[in-house]
N, C-alpha and C positions, 0 to 999 in steps of 0.2 A: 305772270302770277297764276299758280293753280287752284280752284276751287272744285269743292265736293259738295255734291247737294244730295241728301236722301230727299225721297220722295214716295207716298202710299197712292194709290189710286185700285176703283173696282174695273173691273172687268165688263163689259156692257153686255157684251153677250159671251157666252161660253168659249171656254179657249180647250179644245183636244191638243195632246203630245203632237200631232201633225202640225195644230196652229201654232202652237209655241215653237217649233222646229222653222216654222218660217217666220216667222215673227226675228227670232233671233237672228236667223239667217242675214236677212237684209237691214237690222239695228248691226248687228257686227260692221257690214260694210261701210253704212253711214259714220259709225263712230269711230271706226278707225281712219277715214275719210276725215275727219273732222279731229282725229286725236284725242277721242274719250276714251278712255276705262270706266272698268267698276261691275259691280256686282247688283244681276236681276236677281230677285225671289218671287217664286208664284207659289202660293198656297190658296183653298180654299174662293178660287174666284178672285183673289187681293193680288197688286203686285206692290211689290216694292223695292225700290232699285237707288243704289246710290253710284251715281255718275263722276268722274273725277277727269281732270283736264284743264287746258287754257279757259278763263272763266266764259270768254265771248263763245266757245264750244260746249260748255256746260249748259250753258243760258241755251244757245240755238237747240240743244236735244229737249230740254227742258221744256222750252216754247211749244217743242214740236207735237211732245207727248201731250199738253194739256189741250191741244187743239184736235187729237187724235181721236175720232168717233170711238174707236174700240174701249176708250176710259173712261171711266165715270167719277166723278168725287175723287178728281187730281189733286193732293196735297201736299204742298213743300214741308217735309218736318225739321232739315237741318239744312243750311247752309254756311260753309265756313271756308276759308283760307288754309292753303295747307299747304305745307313744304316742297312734300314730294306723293307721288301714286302711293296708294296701298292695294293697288285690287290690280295690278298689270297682269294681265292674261285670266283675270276672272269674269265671265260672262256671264253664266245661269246658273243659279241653283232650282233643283224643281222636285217636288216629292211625286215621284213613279218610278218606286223602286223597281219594278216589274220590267217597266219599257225599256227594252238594250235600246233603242232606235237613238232617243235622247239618253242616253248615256255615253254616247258614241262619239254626239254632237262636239267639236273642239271646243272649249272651255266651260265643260261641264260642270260644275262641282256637287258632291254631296253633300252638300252643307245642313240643307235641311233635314233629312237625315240625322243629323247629329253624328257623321264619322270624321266632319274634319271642323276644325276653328279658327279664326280669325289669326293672323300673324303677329306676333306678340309687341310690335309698335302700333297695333290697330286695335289692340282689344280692349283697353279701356276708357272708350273715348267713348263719348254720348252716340255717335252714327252705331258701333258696334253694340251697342246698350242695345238698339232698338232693332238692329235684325235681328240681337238673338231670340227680344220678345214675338218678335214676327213669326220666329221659325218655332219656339214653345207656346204659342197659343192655337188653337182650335177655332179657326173663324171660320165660316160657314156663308154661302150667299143667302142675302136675304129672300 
């Protein structure tokens, strides 16, 4: 059985395109280790990411993230059952339009951006509801 979990969480302390560049670096490996996909957003200090895979490898990244010092205010907002992946080969979306460095990075996407959209069996489902509010709001660290 596959499961998808979105999940918000802050940031504890400050993340630079460097950190997020290894950040993903060694989530990539773990999760492909483990058979997840899915889609990270960082905005504003916020992540949010939804994770898709066999459920006992959703759960184990899951666990792992809200144990993780670098996160603060870990929140599950959806968890559900799902047929099949929607997000295979989707990694990070990140707003620095600037930085080729991560843009470079393998499974970049521009999402946040607003130059590309959800694949049309995932776009009206309550998980893509709530990235797209992620990626159209202006949140700020406290």
């Amino acid at each position: 059985m596959l499961v998808s979990i979105v999940y918000m969480s802050r940031a504890v302390v400050p993340f630079d395109d460097g950190d997020l560049a290894t950040l993903l670096d060694g989530s990539r490996l773990r999760n492909e280790a483990l058979g997840v996909s899915g889609l990270l957003v960082v905005k504003g200090g916020r992540f949010m990411q939804l994770l898709e895979g066999p459920a006992w490898s959703v759960d184990d990244r899951f666990a792992a993230i809200s144990r993780d010092p670098r996160h603060g205010e870990v929140k599950s907002l959806i968890r559900e059952d799902i047929e099949r992946r929607r997000f295979d080969g989707w990694s990070m979306a990140y707003r620095s339009l600037d930085d080729a460095d991560v843009h470079a990075e393998p499974g970049f996407s521009p999402f946040l951006s607003g130059e590309t959209d959800f694949p049309r069996s995932f776009d009206r489902t309550s998980a893509a509801w709530l990235l797209k509010w992620f990626r159209d709001r202006e949140l700020h660290d406290r």
